[in-house]
Structures are given as C-alpha cells and as structure tokens.
C-alpha positions as CSV (number, residue, x, y, z in Angstrom):
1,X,14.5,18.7,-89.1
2,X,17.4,21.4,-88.9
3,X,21.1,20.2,-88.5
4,X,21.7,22.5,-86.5
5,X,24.4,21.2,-83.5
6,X,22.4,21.0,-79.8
7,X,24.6,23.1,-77.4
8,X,24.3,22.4,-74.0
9,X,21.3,24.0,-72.3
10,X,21.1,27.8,-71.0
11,X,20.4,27.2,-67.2
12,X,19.7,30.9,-67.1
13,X,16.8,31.4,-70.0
14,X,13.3,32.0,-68.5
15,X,12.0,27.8,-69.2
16,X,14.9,26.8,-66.9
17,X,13.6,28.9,-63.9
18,X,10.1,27.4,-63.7
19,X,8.9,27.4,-59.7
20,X,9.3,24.6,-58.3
21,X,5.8,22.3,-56.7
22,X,6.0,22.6,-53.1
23,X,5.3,19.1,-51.3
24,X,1.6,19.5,-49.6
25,X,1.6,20.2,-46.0
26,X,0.5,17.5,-43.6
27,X,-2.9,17.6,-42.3
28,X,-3.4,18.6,-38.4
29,X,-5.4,15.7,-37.6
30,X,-1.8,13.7,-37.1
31,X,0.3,16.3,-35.9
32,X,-2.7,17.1,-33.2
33,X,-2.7,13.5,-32.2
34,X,0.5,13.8,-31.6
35,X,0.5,16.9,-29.8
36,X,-1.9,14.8,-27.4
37,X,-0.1,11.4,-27.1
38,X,3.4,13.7,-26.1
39,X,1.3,15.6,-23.4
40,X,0.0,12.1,-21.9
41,X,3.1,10.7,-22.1
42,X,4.7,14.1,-20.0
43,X,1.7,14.0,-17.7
44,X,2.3,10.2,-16.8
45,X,6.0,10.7,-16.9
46,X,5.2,13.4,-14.4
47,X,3.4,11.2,-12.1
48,X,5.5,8.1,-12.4
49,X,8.7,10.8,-10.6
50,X,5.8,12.3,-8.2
51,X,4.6,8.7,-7.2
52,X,8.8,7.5,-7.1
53,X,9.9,10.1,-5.2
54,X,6.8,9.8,-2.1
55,X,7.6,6.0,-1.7
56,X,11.5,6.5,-1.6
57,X,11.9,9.6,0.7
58,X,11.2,8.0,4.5
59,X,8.2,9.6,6.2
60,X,9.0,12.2,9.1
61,X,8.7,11.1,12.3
62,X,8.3,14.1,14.1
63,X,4.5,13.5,14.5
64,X,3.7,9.8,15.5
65,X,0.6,10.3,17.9
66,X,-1.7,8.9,15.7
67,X,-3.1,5.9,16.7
68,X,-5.5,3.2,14.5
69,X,-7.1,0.5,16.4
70,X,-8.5,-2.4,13.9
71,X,-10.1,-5.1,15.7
72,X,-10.8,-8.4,14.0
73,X,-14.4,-8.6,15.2
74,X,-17.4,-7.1,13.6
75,X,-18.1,-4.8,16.0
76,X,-15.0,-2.5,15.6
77,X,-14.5,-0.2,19.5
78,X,-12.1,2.6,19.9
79,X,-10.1,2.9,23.0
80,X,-10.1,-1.2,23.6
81,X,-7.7,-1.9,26.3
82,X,-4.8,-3.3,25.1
83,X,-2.3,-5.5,27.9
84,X,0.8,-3.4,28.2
85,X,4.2,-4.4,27.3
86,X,6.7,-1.7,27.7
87,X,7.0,1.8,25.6
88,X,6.7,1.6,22.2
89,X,9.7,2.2,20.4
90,X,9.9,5.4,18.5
91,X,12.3,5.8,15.3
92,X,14.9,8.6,15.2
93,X,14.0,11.6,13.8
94,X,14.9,12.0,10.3
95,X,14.7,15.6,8.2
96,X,11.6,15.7,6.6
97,X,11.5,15.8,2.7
98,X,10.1,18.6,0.9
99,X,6.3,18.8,0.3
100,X,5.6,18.0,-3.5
101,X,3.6,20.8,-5.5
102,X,0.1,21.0,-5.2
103,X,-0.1,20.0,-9.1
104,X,1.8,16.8,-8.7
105,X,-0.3,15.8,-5.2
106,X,-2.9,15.8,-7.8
107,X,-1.8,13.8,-10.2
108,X,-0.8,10.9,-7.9
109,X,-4.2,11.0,-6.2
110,X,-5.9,10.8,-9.0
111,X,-3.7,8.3,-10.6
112,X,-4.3,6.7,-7.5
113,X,-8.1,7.3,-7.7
114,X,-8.2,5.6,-11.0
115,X,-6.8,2.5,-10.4
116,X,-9.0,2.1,-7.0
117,X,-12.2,2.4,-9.3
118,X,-10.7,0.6,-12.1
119,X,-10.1,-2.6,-10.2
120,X,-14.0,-2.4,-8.7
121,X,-15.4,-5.4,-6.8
122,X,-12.0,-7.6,-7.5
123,X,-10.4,-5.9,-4.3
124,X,-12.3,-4.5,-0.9
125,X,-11.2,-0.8,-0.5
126,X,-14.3,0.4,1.1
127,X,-13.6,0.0,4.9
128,X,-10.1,0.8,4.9
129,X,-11.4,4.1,3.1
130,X,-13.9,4.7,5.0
131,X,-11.8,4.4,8.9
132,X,-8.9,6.3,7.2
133,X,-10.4,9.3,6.0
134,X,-9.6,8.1,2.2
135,X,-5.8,7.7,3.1
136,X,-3.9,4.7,2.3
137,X,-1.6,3.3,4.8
138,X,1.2,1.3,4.4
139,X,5.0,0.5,5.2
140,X,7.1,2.2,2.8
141,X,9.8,0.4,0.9
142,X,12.9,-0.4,2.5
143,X,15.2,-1.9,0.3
144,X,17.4,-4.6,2.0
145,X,16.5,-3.7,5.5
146,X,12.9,-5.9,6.5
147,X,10.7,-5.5,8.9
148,X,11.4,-7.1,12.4
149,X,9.0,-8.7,13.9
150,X,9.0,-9.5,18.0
151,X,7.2,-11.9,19.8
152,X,6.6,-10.6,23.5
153,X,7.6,-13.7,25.9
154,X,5.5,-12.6,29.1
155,X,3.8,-14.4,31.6
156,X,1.2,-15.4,29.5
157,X,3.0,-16.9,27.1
158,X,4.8,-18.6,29.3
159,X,2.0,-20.0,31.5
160,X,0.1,-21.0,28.0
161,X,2.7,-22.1,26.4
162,X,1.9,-20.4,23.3
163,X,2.9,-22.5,20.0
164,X,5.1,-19.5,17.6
165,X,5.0,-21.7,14.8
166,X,1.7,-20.3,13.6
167,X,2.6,-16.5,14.3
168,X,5.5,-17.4,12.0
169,X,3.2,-18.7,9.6
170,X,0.6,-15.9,9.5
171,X,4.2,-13.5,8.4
172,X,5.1,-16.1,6.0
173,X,1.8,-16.3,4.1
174,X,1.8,-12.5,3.6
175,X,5.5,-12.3,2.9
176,X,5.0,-14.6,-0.3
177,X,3.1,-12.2,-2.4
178,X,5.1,-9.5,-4.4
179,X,5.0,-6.5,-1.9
180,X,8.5,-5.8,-2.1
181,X,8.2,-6.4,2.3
182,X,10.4,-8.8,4.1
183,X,9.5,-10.0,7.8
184,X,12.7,-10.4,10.5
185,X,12.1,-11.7,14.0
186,X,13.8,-10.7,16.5
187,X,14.0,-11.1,20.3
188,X,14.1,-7.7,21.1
189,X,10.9,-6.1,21.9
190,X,11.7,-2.3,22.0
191,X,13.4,-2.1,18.7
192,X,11.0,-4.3,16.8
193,X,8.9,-2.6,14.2
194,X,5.9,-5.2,15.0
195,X,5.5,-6.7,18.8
196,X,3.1,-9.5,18.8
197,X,1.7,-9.9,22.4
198,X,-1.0,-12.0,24.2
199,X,-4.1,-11.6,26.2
200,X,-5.9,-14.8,27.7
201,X,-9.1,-13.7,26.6
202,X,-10.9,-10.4,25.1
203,X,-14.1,-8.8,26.3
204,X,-17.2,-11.5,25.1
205,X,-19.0,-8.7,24.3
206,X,-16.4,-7.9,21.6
207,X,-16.5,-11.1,19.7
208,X,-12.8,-10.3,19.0
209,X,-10.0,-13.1,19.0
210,X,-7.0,-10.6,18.2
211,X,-6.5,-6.5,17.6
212,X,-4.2,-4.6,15.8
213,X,-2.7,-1.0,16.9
214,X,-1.4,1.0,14.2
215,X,1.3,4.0,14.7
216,X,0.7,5.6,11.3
217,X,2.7,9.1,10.3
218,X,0.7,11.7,8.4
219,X,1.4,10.8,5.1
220,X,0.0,7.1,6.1
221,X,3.5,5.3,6.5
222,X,3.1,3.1,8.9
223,X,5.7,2.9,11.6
224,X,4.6,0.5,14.4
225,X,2.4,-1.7,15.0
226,X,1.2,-4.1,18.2
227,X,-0.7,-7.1,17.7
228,X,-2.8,-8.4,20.7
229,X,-3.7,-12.3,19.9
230,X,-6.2,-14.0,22.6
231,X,-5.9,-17.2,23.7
232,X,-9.4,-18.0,23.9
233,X,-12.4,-17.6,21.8
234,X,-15.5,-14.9,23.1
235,X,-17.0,-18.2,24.5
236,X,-13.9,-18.9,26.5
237,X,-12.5,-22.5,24.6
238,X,-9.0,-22.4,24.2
239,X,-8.2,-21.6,20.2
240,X,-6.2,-25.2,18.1
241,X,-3.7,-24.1,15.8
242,X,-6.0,-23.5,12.7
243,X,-8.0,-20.9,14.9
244,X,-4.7,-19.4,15.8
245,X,-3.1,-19.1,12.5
246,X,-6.4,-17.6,11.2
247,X,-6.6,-15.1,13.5
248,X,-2.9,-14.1,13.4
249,X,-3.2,-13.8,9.4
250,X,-6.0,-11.6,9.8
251,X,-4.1,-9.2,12.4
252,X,-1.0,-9.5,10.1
253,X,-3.3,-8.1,7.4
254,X,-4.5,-5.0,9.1
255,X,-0.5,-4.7,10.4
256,X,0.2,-4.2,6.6
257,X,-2.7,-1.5,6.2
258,X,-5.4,-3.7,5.1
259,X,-9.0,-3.4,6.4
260,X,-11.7,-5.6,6.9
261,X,-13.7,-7.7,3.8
262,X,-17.4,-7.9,3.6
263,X,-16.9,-11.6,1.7
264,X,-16.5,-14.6,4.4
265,X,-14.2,-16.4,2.0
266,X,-11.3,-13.6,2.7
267,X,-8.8,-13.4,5.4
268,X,-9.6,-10.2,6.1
269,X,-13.3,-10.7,6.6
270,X,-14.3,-9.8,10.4
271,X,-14.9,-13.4,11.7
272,X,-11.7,-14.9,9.0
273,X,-12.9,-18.8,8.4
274,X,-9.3,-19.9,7.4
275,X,-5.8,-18.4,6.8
276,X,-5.8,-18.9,3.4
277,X,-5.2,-16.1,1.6
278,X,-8.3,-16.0,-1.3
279,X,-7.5,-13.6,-4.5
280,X,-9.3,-10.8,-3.7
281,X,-6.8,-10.5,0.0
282,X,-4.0,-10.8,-2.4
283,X,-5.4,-8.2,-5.3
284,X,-6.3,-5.7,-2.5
285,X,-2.8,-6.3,-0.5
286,X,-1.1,-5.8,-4.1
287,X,-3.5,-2.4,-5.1
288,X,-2.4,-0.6,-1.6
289,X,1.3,-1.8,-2.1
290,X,1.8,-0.7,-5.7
291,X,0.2,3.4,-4.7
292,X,2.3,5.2,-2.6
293,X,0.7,6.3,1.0
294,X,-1.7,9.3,1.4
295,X,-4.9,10.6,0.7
296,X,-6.6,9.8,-2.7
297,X,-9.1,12.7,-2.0
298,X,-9.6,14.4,-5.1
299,X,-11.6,17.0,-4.3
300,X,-12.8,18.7,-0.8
C-alpha cells in the first residue's frame, strides 16, 4: 500500500468523462392513450359550446308558418277545425344568429342521437320522431322570463262555467320536473305564449277530448301554442274534474313538444287514464329538454 498523498481528483482525465446512461423512453402505448383521451375530451368540449350556444341564441322568427296539429285521440287528422279566438300573436323579429359549421351540426346530432338510443324503451321518442321529420321541438330556455299562459274567457266558458283550477293544475304538474320552464298566466290573450280555449264538443268520429296547435320555427323552437279542451266526451257526457285535468295534462304535454306514448299508464298515451305523470312522461319530457332543438338526422 503506497503512502503516497491522494490529491483531489482530475475531472478532466478520460475515467472522469464516462457517457452518461440515458433514462429509457416511455413506451407509446400511454402517450397514445393519451393522445386519444385529449381528442375526446376536445371533441366533447366541442360539442358541449355547439350544443350551449343553439339553446342560448333565441330562434329567428322570420319564418313561423309552420303549423303542428297533435290531437289527443288515436286517430291523429290534419286540418281539424279549431274554434277561433283572435290572431295569434306573433313575436318581434329578432336578428338571426349565425348558422353553426356543418362539423359542429354534426356533432350535436349525433350527441344527440346517442343519448336517444342510449335511454331505449325507458322514454317514448318514436312518434314525436316520426310526425317531426326526426326534429325535436321545444321552448328554448328563457332564463327569468316564463312562459305565459292565457285562458280564453269566451262564451263558452262562460255559459259552462268552466272550473280553471284543473287547467292550472295540468301547468303545475309539468312545471315541477327540472326543465328549467316556468308557467305565468295571464289575462291577456294576444300576448300570451300559450291560449287555452274551449270547444263544447269535438267531432265523435275523432274520439278526441282536447288538441294542441303548435307554431314551431325551423330550428324546432317552439313559439306558440293553442290548446282546444272539449267539454264533453266523443259520447257527449259532460267531462268531472279528473277527466278534465287528464286531458289538459296531456295537451300541456304535446304544448311542451312531447308526442303520444304507446303504454296506457302514461300521460301522453292517446286515450290518457289519469294525469299522473308515470316515469317514463318524466324521463322522455327530461331527454327532449336536456338536447337542444333540431334535427338529430345523421345521415340523408
């Protein structure tokens, strides 16, 4: 062992500059993943603006003609007469909001696509589908300003005496489940989105106790809508209260852009059985209110 003194070591002598190990490169699996959860998460993002921006921009009103008659019965007739009550009002027209690319159209139909299929046999889509050309139709949010409601005070209802307090009801029922919508009645017939009017008795052969006229924009905002409640059933007996309320939750639901159910334990059935609302009224009346209005083709 020499006793030779250790001086401190020559940084610059070949041992000293030994490569260092380079740290091993992640594998792609991960990074690739990851490359496919950040496009998902852009793509939703994408859809979340597209499907914002349709329900907060108000619908133009430069093209109203289009007219949607749902009966209650099960034998659905265009061009029923409907008792007249005046003009319909008609908004103001507002500037219409630009058209959203092609590309994002897509993606909120076919978000809206999926989430039809996905909730299957727990809602009833079909009809309103099928009577709409695939195009959902609904009021669009209106924060802090409801929608009034006007119950036409003719000679009808005068001579009949019609009780309001199930009308009222009918709103009420509806109004409780989370659709962001908010029912205001008012005496004033012309300004009112919704008129509620009477007729002493439908056509027998139409098996109808009440009918619902739709004013519905292009996009499938609704904008108006008339209610025509009978008085009488298609055998000619005056309708009690329960009969009453029924029928004017069932009209109140195709008001809203609901179409009929093919289960006779739903409101919306043709012939309703009772103005309770069942589950499947409420899943469907949440489904249409939680998409945006419009077509959910997606495809030709």
């Amino acid at each position: 062992m020499s006793d030779r003194p250790r001086g401190p070591r020559n940084l610059d002598s070949p041992a000293s500059r030994r490569p260092r190990r380079r740290k091993p490169e992640p594998p792609a699996a991960p990074r690739a993943r990851a490359a496919r959860w950040l496009a998902g998460g852009v793509v939703g993002l994408i859809a979340l603006i597209a499907i914002s921006r349709w329900t907060r921009n108000p619908p133009a009103a430069g093209s109203l003609d289009v007219t949607d008659t749902v009966p209650a019965g099960p034998t659905p007739r265009e061009g029923s007469a409907v008792a007249s009550s005046g003009p319909i009002r008609r908004p103001a027209p507002v500037a219409q909001p630009p058209a959203p690319t092609p590309a994002l159209d897509l993606l909120v139909r076919l978000e809206a696509s999926r989430r039809i299929q996905l909730a299957g046999p727990a809602v009833y889509m079909d009809s309103l589908l099928a009577e709409s050309d695939s195009t959902l139709r609904r009021w669009k949010e209106r924060p802090g300003q409801p929608i009034t409601v006007a119950l036409l005070r003719d000679s009808v209802f005068t001579a009949a005496r019609v009780d309001e307090r199930p009308i009222r009801e009918a709103f009420t029922r509806w109004q409780e489940l989370p659709l962001g919508l908010q029912f205001s009645f008012t005496p004033d017939t012309s300004t009112a989105d919704v008129v509620v009017q009477w007729l002493e008795r439908f056509d027998p052969e139409e098996k109808r106790t009440g009918q619902t006229d739709l004013e519905v924009a292009p996009d499938g905002a609704i904008q108006h809508a008339r209610i025509t409640l009978s008085l009488r059933d298609p055998t000619g007996a005056v309708l009690d209260v329960a009969a009453l309320t029924a029928a004017a939750t069932h009209e109140v639901g195709h008001a809203l852009g609901l179409g009929h159910s093919n289960r006779p334990g739903d409101v919306m059935f043709a012939t309703p059985r009772s103005a309770t609302l069942s589950i499947r009224d409420r899943r469907t009346a949440e489904l249409i209110y939680g998409l945006p209005p419009g077509s959910v083709k997606t495809g030709n």
